[in-house]
N, C-alpha and C positions, 0 to 999 in steps of 0.2 A: 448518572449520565452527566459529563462533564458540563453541556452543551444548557443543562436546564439549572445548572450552579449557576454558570455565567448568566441566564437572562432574570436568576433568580436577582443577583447583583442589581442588572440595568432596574430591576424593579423596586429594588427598595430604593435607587437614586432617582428614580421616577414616579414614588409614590404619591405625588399628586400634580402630575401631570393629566392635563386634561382628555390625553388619547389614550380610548379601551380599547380601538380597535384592536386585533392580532387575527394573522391568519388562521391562528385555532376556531376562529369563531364557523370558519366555511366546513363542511362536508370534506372526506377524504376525497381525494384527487380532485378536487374543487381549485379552478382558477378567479382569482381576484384579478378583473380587466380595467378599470378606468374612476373614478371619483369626482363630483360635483358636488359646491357650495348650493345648499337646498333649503329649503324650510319646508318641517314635515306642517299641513293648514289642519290642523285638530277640528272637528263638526265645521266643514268649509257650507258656506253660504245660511248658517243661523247666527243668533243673538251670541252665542258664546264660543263663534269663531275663534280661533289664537294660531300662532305661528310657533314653532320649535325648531330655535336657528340648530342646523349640523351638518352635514355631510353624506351622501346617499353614493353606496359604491354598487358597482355595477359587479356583482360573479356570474359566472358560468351555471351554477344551479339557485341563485338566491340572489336577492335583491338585499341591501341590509343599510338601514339609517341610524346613524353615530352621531344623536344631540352632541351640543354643545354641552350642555347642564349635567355635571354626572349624578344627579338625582333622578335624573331620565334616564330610562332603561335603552339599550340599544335592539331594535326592531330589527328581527333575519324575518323577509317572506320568502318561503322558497317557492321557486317558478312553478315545477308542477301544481303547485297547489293554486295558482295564478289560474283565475276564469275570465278574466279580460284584462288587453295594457290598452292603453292609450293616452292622446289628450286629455285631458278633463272638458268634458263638455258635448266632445263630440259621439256619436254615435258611430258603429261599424269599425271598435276597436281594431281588425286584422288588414284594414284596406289601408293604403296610400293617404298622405294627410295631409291638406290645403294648408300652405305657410301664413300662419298669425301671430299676433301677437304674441300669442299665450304662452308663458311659460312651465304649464302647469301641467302635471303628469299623473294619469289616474292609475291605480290598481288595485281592480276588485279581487277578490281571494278567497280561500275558505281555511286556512290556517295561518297563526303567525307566531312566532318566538320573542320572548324578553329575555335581554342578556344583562346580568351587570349593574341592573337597579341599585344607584346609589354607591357604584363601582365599586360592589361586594363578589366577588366570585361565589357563584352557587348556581345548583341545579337550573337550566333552562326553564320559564315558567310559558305552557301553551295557554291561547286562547284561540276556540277553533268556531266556526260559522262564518257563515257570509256576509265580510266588511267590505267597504271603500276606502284606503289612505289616499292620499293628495298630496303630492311633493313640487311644489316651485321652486325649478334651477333658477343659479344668479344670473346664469345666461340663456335667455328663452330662446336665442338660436342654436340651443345644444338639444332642446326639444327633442325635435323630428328624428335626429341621429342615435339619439339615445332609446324613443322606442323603437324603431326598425331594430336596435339593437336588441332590446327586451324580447321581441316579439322573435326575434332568431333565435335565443338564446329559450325562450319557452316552448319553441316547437321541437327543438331538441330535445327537452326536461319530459318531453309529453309520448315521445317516443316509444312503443314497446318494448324493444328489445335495448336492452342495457350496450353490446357490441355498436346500437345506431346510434346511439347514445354519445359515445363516447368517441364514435367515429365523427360527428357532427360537431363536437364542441371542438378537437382535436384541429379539424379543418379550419372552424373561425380563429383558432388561437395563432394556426400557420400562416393564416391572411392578415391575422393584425400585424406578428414579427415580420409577414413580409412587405408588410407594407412599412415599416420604421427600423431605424439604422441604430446603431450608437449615433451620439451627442458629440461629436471633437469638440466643440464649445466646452462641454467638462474635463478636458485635457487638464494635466496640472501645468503644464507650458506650453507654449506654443511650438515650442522645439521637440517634442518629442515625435519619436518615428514608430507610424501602427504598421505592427507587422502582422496581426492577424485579428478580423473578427468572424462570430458566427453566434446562433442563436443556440440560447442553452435554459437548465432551470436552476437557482440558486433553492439547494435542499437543507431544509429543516427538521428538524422532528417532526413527522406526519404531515409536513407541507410542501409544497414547492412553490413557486416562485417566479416564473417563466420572464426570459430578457433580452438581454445581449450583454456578452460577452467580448470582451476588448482587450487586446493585448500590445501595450509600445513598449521600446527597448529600455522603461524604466517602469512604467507601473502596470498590473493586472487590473483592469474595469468589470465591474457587471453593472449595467443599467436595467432596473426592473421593469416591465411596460407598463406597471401601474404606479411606480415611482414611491412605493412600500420597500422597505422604510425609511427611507430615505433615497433622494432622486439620482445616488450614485454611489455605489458600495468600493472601493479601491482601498488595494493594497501594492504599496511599493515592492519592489522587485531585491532591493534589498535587503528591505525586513525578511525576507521567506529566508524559513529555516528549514522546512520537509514539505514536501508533497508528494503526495502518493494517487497511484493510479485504482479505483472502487469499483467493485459490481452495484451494483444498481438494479432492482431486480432480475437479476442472476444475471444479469446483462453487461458491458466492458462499458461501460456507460460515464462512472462516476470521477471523480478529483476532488481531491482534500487537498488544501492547502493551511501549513501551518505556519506563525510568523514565531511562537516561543518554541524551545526546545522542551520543555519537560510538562506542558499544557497539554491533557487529553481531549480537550475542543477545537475545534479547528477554526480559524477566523474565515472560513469558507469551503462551502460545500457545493459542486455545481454538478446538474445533472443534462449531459450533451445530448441530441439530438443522432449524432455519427459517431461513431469509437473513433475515426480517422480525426474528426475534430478535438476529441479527447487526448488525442495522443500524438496530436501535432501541438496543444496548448504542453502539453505533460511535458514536451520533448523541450519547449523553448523555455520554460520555468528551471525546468532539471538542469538543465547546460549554462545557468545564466551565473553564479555563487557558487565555492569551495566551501558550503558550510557543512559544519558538521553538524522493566516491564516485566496464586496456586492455591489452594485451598487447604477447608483444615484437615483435620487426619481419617477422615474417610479411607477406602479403599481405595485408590486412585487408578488400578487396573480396570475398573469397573465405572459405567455410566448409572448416573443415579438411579435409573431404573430398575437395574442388576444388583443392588445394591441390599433389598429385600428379600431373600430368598423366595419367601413364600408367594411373594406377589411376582417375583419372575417366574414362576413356574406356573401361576393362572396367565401371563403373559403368553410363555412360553405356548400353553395349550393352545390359547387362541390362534396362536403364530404357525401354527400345522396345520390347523384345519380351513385357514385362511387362503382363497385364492390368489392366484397371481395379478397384480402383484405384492408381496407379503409385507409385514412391516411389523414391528414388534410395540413400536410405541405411534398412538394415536395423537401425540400432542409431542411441541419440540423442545427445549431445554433453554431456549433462547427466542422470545419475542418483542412486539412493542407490547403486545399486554404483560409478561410478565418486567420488563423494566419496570413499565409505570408503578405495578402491582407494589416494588419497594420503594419507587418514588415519589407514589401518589402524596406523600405530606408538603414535598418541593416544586411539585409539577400539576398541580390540580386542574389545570385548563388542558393539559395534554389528556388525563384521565377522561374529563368531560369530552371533550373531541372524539377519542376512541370509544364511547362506548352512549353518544348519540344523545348527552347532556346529563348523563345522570354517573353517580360514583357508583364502585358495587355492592353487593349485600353488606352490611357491616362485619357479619360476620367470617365472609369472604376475605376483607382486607388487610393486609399486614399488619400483626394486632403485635404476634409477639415471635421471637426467633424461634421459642422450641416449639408452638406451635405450625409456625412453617418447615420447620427441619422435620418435624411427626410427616405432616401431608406430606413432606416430597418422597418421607421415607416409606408410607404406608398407601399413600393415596392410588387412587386406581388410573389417574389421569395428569398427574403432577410429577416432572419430573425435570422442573425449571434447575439451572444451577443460578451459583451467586453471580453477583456484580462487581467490578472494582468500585465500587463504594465502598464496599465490606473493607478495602484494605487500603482505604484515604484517611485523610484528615479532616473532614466535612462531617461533621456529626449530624447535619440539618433534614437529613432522608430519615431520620430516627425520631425525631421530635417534631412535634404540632406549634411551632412557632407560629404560624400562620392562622392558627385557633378556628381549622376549618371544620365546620360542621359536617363531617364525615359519618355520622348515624349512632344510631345505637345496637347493640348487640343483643340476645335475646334473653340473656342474664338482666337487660337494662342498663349495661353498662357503655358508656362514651367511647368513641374512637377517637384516643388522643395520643400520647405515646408511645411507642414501640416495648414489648415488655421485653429486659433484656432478659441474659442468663444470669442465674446467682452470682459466679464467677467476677460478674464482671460493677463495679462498682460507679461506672456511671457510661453517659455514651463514648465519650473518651478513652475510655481504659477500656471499653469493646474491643473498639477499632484500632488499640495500642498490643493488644491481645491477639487481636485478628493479623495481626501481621506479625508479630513479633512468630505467627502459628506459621504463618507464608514461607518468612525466613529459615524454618528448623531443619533439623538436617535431617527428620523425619520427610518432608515433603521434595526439598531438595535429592534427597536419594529416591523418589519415588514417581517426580512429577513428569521425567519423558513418559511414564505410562499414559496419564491423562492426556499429554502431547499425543500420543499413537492414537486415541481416541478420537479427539476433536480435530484434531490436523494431519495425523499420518495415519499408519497403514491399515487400522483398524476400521478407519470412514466406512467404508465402501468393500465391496464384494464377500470373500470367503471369510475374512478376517473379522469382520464387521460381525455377520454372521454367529462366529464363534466366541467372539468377547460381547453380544447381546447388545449391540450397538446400533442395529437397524430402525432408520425412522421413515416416514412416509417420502415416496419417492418424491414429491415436487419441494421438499425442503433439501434436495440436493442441486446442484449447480449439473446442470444435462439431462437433468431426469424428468427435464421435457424442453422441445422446440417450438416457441411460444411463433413463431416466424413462422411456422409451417402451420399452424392451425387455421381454419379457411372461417369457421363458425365466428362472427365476432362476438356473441353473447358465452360461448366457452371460452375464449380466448381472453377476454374482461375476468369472467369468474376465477379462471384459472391467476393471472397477475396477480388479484385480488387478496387469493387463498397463500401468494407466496410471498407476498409482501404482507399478510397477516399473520400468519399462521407460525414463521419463521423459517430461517436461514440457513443450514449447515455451511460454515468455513467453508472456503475453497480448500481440497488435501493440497496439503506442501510436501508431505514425505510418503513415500513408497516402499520403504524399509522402515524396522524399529529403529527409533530416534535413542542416539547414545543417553546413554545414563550422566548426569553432570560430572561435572570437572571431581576426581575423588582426592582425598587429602596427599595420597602419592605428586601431584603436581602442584597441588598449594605451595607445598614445602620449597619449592623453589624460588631459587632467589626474586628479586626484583626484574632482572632482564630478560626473566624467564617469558617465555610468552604465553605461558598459562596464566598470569599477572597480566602482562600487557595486552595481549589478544583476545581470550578469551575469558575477561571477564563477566563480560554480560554472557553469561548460560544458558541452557537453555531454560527457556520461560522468563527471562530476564534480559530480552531483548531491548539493546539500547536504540534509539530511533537513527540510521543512519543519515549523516548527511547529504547534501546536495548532491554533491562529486559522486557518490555510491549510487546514486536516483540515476544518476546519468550512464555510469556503468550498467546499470544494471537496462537500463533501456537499449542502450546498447549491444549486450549481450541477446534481449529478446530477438534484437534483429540481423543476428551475426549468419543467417542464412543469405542475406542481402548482401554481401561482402563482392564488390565486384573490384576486376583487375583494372589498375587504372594508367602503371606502366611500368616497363622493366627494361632494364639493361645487364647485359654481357658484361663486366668489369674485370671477372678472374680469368685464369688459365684452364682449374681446377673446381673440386668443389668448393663450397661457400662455408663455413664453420662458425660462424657467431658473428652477430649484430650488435651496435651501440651506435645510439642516436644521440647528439648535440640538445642541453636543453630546450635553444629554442627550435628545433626540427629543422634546421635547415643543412645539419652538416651528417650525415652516414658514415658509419665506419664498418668494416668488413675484416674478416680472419679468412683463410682459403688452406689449402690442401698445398696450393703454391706455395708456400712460404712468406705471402706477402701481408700487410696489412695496408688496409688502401682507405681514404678517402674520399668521398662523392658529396659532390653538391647538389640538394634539392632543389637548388633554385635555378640555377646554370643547365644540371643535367650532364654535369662536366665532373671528369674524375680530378682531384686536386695533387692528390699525396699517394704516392707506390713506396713503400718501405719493405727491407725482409732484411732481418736481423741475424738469419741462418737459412742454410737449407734445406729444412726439416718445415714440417707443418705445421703451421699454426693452428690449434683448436678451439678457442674460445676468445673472447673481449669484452671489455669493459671501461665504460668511463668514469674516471675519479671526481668528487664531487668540484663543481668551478667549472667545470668542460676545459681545462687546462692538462689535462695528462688521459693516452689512454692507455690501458692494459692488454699484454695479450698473453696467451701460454701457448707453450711448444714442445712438440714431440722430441727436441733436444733436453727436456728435463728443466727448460726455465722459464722464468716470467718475464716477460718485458716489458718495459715502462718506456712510454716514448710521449716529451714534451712536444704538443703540437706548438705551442710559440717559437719555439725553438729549431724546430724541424728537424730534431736530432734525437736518440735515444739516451733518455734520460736515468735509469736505473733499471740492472740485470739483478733478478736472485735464482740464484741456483740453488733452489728448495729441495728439490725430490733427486729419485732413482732411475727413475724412468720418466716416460713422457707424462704431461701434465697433460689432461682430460678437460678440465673445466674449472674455471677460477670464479669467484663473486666478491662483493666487497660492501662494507660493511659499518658505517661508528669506527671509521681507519684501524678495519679488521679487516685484513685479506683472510680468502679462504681457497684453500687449494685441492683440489683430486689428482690423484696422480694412478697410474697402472702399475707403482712400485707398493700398490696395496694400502695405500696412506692419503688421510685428510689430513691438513696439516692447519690449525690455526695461527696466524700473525699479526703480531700489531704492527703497524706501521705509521711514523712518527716524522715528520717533516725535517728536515736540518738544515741550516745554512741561512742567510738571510738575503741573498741577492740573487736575484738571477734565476736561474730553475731551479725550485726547489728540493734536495734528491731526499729520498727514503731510507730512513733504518730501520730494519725488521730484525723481529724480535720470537721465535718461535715461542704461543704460548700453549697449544694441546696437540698431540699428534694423533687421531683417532684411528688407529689399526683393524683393518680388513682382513680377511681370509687369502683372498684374491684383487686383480683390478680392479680401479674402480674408475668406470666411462663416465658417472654423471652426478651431480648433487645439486640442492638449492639450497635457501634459507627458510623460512618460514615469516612474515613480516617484521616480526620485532626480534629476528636474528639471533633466538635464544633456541629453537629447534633447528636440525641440520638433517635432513633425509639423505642416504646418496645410493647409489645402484652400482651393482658388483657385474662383473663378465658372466659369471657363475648363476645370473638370473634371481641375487637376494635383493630385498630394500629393506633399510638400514637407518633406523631412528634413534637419531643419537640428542642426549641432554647436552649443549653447550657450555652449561655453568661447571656442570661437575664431569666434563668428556669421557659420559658414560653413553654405551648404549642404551634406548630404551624397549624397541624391542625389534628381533631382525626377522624377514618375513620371509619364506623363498617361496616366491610368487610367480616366477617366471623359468621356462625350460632354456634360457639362452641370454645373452647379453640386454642386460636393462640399457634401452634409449634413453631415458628420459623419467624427471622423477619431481614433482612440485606439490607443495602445499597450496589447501584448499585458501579462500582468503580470508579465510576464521580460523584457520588453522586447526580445526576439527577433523580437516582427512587428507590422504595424502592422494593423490593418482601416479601412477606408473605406466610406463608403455615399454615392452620390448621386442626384440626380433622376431617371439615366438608369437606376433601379432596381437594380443591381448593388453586389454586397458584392466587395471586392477584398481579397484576402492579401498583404501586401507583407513580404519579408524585410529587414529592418533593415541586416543585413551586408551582402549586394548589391546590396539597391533591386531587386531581382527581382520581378517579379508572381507569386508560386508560387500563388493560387487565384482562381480567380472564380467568384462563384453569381449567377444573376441572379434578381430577382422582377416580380412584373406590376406593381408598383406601386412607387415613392419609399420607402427606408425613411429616414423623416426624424433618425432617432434611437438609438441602442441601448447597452448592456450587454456586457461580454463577461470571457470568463475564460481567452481564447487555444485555446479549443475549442468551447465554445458560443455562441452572439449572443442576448442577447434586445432586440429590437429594435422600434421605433416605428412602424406603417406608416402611409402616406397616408392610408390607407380609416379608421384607428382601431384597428385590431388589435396587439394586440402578439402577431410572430412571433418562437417558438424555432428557434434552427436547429443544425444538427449539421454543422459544418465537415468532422470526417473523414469523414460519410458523405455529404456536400455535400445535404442535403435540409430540412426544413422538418419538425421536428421536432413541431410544436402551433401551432394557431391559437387565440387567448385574445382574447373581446369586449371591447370596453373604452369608447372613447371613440367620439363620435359623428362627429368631424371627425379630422383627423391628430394625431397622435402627435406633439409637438415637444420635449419635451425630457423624461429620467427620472433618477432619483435612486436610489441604490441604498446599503445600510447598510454598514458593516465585513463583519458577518457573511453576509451576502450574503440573507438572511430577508427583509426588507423592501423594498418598491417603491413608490416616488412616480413619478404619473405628470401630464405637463400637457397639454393638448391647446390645435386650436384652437375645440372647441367650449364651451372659457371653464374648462373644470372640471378640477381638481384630485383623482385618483383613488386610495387609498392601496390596495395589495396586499399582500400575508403567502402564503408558502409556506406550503402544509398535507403535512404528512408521512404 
């Protein structure tokens, strides 16, 4: 766990530092509320009175005094066990209490904890009967407030049912946030602008944190209410490299924020109160920066459990004769007890927390590798997988540096280092082993299976089922609605069981996940975009940047797409858009012959050009926004200098009419109906004035038939294009080879683009169907069909937002194969749309002449 490396750090630079406190010390879902300078009065009112200067913090279930001295042990009393609070002195501890002097606070009890004696970590030590402590605050007007506080916070603890419990303390926490803001006093300037705040909980390993959350148009805040650990936790808006949106007990709850790119910890974890607040903070962090990841040779089709024959088959038996509803494994592959179980040598305060002060049997604990590989492989209950530790450079989860007294075994032998494998000649050369195993082209040819498992289609239903993948419904995400339970004592247990118990992934895939990149595409050059795209593989997922965060938010909410205005500009239909870098200038191709100009800021047409009287089909702007491109059903390209307001260079490429042009690293790329792609370079010349182009024909890739449509793929090394004849056509750019031709469609392909990993391609044609094609195979892995031609669309390798015949633009939802929104739009069909970086923006052109602009509303 990346998260207990790093506090492992702060702790050896803080190793005598005089603060033990840590939130490990409280009870799971225990809030730490408030803090007072105190002296615990040791035998108050005899001969051998004394004082013990520290600090007494006020939790939600416990009471706890942090001497100064760290030869003094740190004192938890917890509340239930609390038989009276009050003043010292007075009688009728639960009534209202005459303002005195006194600063002095009683509490009798019948248990209490020592933490830390001599600021050693080790087992909790009880001492249980009927005591008095005595605590005098530095401010004895904090008295009165502080017990009314105890005395709330111990009728809660005293509660019966856990649901009142928890609904009680719940209440006082939403009274204290609502009664305190953020701080602007903590601003880092004065100049900055808040644009949002709201109450939220900063999450830890098995803690949280409860505060406020702050957000100005330069740095992200969280202020704790107890000002742990520190009275203001900020991160620049700069530094953020990733953030990601988290469940949170299966909930849309959580936010990671990361400030390094290749750091598995995150500089913050926060857990919201409203998804809406989650995803309003998500939305302003994503938008703000353009910034820009298997095991050993096991069976990898197979989940550890399946993995034994003979113990899946006592599995299996149970699993028949088991009511509904079934489940094959009693325990899940993934928890906080099994992390700790290989971290406990690095995280010994997280072990103690979970499991209520004490470590586990010795013989229980991660003693040596083959003996945990035996249990997972034989055990009747164990069937944890590994860690990314196993394939780091941290050897310190392996070794007892920390020389903690972790027990003995029943041979008599210490729990001290991890035993390794023979193989392997120190911790070093494990985890040099252990990856170099990651890396093999054994695992690599093998690892979308354990993908299909743990993320795709194996998860859940029939599939699951058949590959022996089923686990206890509440470790899935739906497999219960914690909002709809009325019980609060089942509703408590149940959170409980899934925040302990463990997690299943959210599924990402719905179909079997492609097999990796195979040496057939290695081999390709450098501009191949099996090199430039698709490096990160699958399971080797690179963390995307910012810009991709904001897309991708984007896309969530592309049912929200509303019309924001449109104009009439042509005669005819509409044939291809290009938009001026900075958005303000539109360009259009029409059925007219015209290419036209429009100003987004005016609302005013600029420029009417037509070069022939044939149709223009496609455009595009040259990089500078100094030249734009258009092609024409007379067989040529046009180049026209907008400075100039003159046409700047004709090429007479093809046979027939050109269909669709793109451009490229000053690579034109042409479609023609004369059955030809035709690749060009094309090279600036002259040095005054408008600069004209000389083209160079360097691949002519030959068709059967027409061809109405092609794209690129990002890194302009793959070329898709669609035949009349209803083929799609994956052609290699380096070597202008096919790579594999699909005939997917009964009638004219519309339209045809690569996914933005360049892992699959979509198609749409006349004969109304959306086809899935996988890049690697050429395989058809999906098809949806609709009533109508979608002439045109958008995509993000998961969503389509798409053109239809009728004028509608449909959303659709690949994984769930359905039709996610129907959105009015144009009068006649949808032919061609435009869409921005950010994915916010939509240009639309139909053939009822008009030009429609869209904006997502959030």
């Amino acid at each position: 766990m990346a998260f207990i490396r790093k506090k492992q750090r702060e702790r050896q630079l803080q190793l005598y530092s005089r603060e033990r406190f840590s939130l490990l010390l409280l009870n799971l879902e225990e809030y730490y509320f408030e803090q007072h300078s105190a002296n615990h009065i040791q035998h108050k009112g005899s001969q051998s009175e004394r004082k013990i200067r520290g600090s007494l913090k006020i939790c939600s279930k416990s009471v706890i005094f942090e001497p100064d001295a760290i030869s003094q042990p740190i004192v938890k009393i917890p509340l239930r066990d609390c038989i009276k609070i009050g003043k010292h002195g007075e009688n009728g501890a639960n009534r209202h209490f005459a303002k005195t002097l006194s600063g002095e606070i009683s509490l009798i009890f019948s248990q209490v904890y020592f933490i830390k004696e001599h600021n050693i970590v080790a087992p909790y030590k009880i001492e249980r009967g009927t005591m008095e402590y005595v605590f005098e605050l530095d401010v004895s007007g904090k008295v009165e407030d502080v017990v009314e506080t105890l005395l709330q916070l111990h009728r809660a603890s005293c509660l019966d049912k856990l649901g009142d419990q928890a609904a009680m303390i719940t209440a006082i926490l939403q009274s204290r946030l609502a009664r305190t803001s953020f701080d602007k006093n903590r601003f880092q300037s004065v100049s900055e602008k808040l644009h949002m705040e709201c109450k939220a909980e900063m999450v830890t390993p098995l803690v949280t944190n409860p505060g406020h959350v702050c957000i100005t148009d330069t740095t992200l805040y969280f202020q704790p209410l107890n000002g742990y650990p520190k009275p203001v936790v900020q991160i620049t808006l700069q530094d953020v490299r990733r953030v990601y949106r988290r469940r949170h007990g299966l909930m849309p709850l959580g936010l990671e924020v990361f400030c390094t790119e290749d750091d598995l910890c995150s500089d913050i974890y926060l857990k919201f109160y409203e998804p809406q607040d989650r995803d309003d903070l998500y939305f302003f962090i994503a938008t703000y920066l353009d910034l820009s990841n298997p095991g050993t040779f096991r069976d990898l089709s197979k989940p550890v459990g399946a993995l034994n024959k003979e113990r899946l088959e006592r599995l299996l038996t149970r699993y028949q004769e088991m009511p509904e509803p079934k489940f094959m494994y009693g325990s899940h592959y993934s928890s906080p007890g099994y992390v700790l179980f290989y971290l406990v040598r690095i995280a010994p305060e997280y072990m103690l927390c979970l499991q209520n002060g004490r470590f586990d049997h010795a013989d229980r604990m991660f003693n040596s590798i083959a003996e945990t590989w035996r249990n997972c492989l034989d055990g009747a209950t164990d069937f944890k997988e590994l860690i990314p530790e196993f394939y780091g450079e941290d050897v310190s989860f392996l070794v007892n540096s920390l020389r903690l007294d972790l027990g003995k075994k029943q041979g008599g032998q210490l729990v001290e280092d991890v035993e390794l494998p023979p193989w392997a000649q120190s911790p070093e050369d494990f985890l040099q082993k252990s990856r170099d195993a990651l890396e093999s082209d054994h695992v690599s040819e093998h690892l979308h299976e354990w993908i299909d498992l743990v993320f795709g289609y194996k998860q859940k239903g029939r599939d699951a089922v058949e590959a022996h993948n089923v686990f206890h419904p509440l470790t899935y995400e739906g497999g219960v609605d914690l909002n709809s339970i009325e019980d609060p004592d089942e509703k408590v247990a149940l959170l409980t069981q899934i925040l302990e118990f463990g997690q299943t992934p959210k599924q990402l895939f719905v179909t079997p996940h492609p097999r990796r990149i195979t040496p057939k595409f290695k081999s390709l050059p450098q501009t191949s975009s099996y090199n430039a795209s698709t490096a990160d593989s699958p399971g080797e997922e690179s963390f995307e940047d910012l810009t991709e965060e904001s897309r991708t938010l984007a896309w969530s909410n592309i049912t929200k797409l509303q019309l924001h205005e449109q104009h009439k500009i042509h005669k005819e239909a509409v044939t291809g858009i290009a938009v001026s870098g900075n958005g303000s200038s539109v360009f259009t191709t029409s059925h007219d012959s015209t290419l036209k100009m429009f100003s987004k800021e005016s609302k005013m047409l600029q420029r009417s050009v037509s070069f022939s009287n044939m149709a223009l089909s496609s455009c595009f702007l040259l990089p500078g926004d100094a030249t734009v491109a258009s092609s024409s059903w007379d067989n040529n390209i046009y180049f026209y200098s907008i400075a100039f307001g003159r046409r700047q260079d004709t090429l007479m490429g093809h046979d027939d009419a050109v269909s669709k042009i793109c451009w490229h690293d000053n690579r034109l790329y042409s479609a023609s109906w004369d059955s030809t792609v035709k690749v060009w370079s094309a090279l600036p010349t002259g040095t005054t004035g408008a600069q004209r182009l000389q083209f160079e024909l360097l691949a002519e890739l030959e068709h059967d038939v027409g061809v109405d449509t092609m794209s690129l793929n990002a890194a302009s090394a793959l070329l898709v294009s669609g035949t009349r004849e209803g083929a799609v056509n994956i052609w290699d750019l380096a070597t202008a080879t096919v790579l594999h031709q699909i005939p997917c469609h009964s009638g004219t392909v519309c339209h045809t683009a690569f996914s933005p990993d360049s892992r699959h391609v979509l198609s749409t044609g006349e004969d109304g169907s959306l086809n899935v094609i996988d890049v690697q195979t050429g395989m058809l892995i999906s098809s949806l069909t609709s009533a109508e031609p979608q002439r045109c669309f958008l995509w993000d390798g998961n969503s389509v937002l798409s053109g239809s015949q009728s004028g509608e633009l449909l959303v659709w939802d690949l994984l769930g194969a359905k039709i996610s929104e129907r959105i009015r739009g144009h009068t006649g069909a949808v032919t061609c749309m435009w869409m921005n970086e950010q994915c916010s923006s939509v240009i639309t052109g139909g053939e009822d002449r008009q030009i429609i602009f869209w904006k997502l509303q959030y």
